[in-house]
N, C-alpha and C positions, 0 to 999 in steps of 0.2 A: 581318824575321824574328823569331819568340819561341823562345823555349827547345822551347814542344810542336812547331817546324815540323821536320817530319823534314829533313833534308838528305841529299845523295850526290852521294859526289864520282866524276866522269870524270877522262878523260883531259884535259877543257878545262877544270876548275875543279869549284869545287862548285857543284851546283845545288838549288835547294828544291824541293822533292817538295808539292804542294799536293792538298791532298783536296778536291773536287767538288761532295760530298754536302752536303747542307741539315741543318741543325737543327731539327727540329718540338720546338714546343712546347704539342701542344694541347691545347686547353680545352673541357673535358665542358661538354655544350650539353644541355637537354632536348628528348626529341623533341615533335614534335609531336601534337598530339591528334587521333587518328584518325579518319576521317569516317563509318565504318563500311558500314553500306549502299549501293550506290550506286544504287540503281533509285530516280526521280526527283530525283535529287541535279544539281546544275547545277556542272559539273567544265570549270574555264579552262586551256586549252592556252596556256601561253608561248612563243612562238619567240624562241631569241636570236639568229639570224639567220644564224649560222651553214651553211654548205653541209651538205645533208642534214640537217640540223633538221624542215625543212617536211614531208619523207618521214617520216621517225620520227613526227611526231606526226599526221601523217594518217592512217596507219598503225594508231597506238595510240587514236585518236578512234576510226577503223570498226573495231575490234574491241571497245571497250566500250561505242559503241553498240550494237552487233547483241548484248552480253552482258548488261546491264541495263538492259533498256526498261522505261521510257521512262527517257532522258538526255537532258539538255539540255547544250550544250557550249558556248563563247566561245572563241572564238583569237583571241589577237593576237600581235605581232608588235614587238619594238623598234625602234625609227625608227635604230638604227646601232648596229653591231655590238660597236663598242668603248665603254671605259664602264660606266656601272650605266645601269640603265633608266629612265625619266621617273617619274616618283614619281605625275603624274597615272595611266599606265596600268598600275603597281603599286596607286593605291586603286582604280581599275575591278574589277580583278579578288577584291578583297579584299571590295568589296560586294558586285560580283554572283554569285561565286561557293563550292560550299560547298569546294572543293579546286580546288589547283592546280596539274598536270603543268609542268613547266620545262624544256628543252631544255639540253641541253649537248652536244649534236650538233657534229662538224667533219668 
């Protein structure tokens, strides 16, 4: 226990009162540069594999196809759920495409 930990005493002693809450400390990031247009642009869907992932981005595929044709589109997929992704099908999508949608779907 430190001086800041609140305490409170019952009938059976005192107890420490504990606070739950996380501390952020975050770090201004710059955004990304915008892809702009998307008619003929070639846009990689990421699945993380997540349940309903693969719904969300089928989903978000057939509606920006049918909205700026022609699209070209690449999905793939992590070979397991936990983890960061294989670094080979991280530079796939970094060549072949000019954007990348990412799932955070559960």
């Amino acid at each position: 226990m430190t001086a800041e930990t609140p305490q409170k005493e019952t009938m059976a002693g005192m107890i420490e009162v504990l606070d739950p809450s996380g501390r952020a400390n975050p770090v201004p990031v710059e955004m990304a540069e915008r892809v702009g247009e998307l008619k003929g642009k070639t846009i990689g869907f990421f699945n993380n594999g997540k349940p309903n992932a693969d719904v969300m981005l089928a989903r978000l595929r057939e509606v920006l196809a049918e909205r700026f044709q022609p699209l070209e589109t690449i999905t793939r997929q992590k070979t397991r759920t936990g983890g960061a992704a294989d670094g080979w099908l991280m530079d796939e999508l970094v060549q072949k495409c000019d954007a990348v949608i990412i799932s955070q779907a559960d």
